[in-house]
N, C-alpha and C positions, 0 to 999 in steps of 0.2 A: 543494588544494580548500578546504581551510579559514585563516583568519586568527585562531582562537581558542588561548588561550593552554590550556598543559596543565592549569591550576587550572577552566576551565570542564569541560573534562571530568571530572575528578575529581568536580565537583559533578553532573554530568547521568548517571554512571554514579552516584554515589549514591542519585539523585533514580529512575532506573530501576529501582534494586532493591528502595527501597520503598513506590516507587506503581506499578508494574509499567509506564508510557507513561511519553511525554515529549513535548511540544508545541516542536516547535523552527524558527522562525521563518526564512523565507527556505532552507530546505533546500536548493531548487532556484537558482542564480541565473539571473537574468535573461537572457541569453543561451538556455540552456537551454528555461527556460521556452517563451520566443517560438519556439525550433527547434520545440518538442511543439503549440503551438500550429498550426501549420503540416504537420506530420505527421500530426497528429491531420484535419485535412480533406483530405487528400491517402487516408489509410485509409478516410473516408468515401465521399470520389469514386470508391474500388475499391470499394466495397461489403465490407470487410473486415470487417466486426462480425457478431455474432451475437446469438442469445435465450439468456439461460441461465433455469435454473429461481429463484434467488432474486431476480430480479428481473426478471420476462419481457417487461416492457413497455420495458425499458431496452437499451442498446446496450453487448456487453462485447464482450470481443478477449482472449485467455493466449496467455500464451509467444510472443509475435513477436519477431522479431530488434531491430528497434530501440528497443522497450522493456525488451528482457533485456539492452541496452546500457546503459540508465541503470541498470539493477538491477547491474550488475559497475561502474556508475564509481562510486554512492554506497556501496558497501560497505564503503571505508576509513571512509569517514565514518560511518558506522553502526555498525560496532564500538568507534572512538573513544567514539562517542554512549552506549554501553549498556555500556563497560568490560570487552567481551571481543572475539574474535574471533568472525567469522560467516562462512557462505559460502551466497552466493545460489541459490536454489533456484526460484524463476521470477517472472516479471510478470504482470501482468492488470490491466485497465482497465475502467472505465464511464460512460459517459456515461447519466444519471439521466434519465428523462423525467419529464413530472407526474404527480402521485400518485401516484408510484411510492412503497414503504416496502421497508427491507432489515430483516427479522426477528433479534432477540436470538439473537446466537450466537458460538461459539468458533471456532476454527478447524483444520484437522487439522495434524496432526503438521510437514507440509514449511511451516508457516507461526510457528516458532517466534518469530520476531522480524519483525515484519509493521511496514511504513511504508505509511499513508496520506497522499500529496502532492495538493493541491488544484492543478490546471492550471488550468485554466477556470473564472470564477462568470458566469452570465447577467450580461448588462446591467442594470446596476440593483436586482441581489439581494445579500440580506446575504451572509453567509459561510456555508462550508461549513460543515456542526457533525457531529459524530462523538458516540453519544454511549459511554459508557464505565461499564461495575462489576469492578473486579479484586477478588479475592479477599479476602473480613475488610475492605474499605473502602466507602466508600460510593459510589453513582453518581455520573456525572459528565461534562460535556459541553466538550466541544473545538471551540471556533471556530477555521478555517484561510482565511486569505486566498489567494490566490494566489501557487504556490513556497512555502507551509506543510506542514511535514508533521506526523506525529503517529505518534510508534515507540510501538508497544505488544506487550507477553507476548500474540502472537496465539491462543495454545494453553491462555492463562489468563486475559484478558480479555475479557468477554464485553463485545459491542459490537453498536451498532446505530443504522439512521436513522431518523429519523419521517418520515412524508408529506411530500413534496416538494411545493410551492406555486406551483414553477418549475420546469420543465422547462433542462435545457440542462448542469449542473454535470457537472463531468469528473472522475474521480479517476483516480488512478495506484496503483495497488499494488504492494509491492515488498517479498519474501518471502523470509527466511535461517533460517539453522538454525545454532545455534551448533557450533563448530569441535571443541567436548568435549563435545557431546552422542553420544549413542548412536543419532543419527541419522544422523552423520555417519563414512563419506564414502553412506551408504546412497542417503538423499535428495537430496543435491545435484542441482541443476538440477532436480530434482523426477522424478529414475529417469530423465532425458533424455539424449540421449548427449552432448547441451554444449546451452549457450546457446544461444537462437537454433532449435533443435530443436522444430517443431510437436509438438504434443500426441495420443496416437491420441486416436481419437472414442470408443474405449469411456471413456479417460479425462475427457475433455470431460463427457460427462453426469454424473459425480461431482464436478466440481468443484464445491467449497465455497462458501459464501458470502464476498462482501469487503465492506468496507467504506468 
């Protein structure tokens, strides 16, 4: 998956442990991207999306099979990225409308290692921005293009978007837990019995906010 020599890593697992994110550029390649793009209105023509409560005006989707596909193929890569092992625990997505805002917040337990990938920006809008405060640092805002993602300590960086100007941006979320945490093998898939495994509905109205 990757072209990066071992010494980038070394530096991005540094750069992890003491800014708790990492902004890593083209995460998704191209290929990929264009698949999701095309997936992504293929789940709309089904009418596959929902309301959630942190963003109600907005369009989300957890745990579908072929987004929990890209959550088990970036996983090498995400471990490489943060210098340890992980194992994916679920997906979820959003497609923002206008004025929508996502409220300052953490995230629970099954989103220890959380990647926010930017699929889609509107025609003619800046870039997604993420914005970020981890722990003893200061705040701090993440611009992603499209195929950008942005790894953060989702259990300890508190995160958030302002009002949306434009309607239309697409995120991808994508949730692990590391492999010697005491979460694990607890949460994996997020209590599901594998990949790809819908979510009950009592679960669905608890879901957390993303970003």
């Amino acid at each position: 998956m990757s072209n990066h020599p071992h010494t980038y890593y070394v530096r991005t697992a540094r750069r992890f442990r003491k800014r708790r994110y990492l902004l890593v550029k083209n995460l998704l390649p191209t290929p990929i991207l264009e698949y999701l793009k095309v997936y992504y209105a293929i789940l709309m023509a089904n009418n596959r999306f929902w309301k959630d409560r942190a963003c109600p005006s907005s369009l989300s989707l957890g745990g579908d099979a072929g987004l929990d596909a890209v959550l088990q193929w970036v996983q090498p890569e995400v471990s490489r990225l943060v210098g340890f092992d992980v194992v994916p625990t679920f997906s979820y997505t959003r497609q923002y409308a206008k004025g929508e805002a996502l409220a300052r917040h953490i995230d629970r337990a099954a989103c220890e290692v959380s990647v926010t990938i930017s699929v889609q920006i509107p025609e003619g809008a800046g870039p997604s921005v993420v914005h970020l405060k981890a722990p003893k640092l200061k705040k701090t805002k993440v611009e992603m293009f499209e195929g950008d993602g942005c790894v953060y300590a989702g259990t300890e960086v508190e995160h958030w978007r302002e009002r949306f100007r434009i309607g239309g941006y697409i995120q991808l979320f994508l949730h692990f837990i590391a492999k010697s945490s005491r979460n694990y093998p607890k949460l994996m898939f997020d209590r599901r019995e594998c990949l790809g495994a819908p979510f009950e509905k009592r679960r669905l109205r608890r879901t957390v906010k993303k970003a």
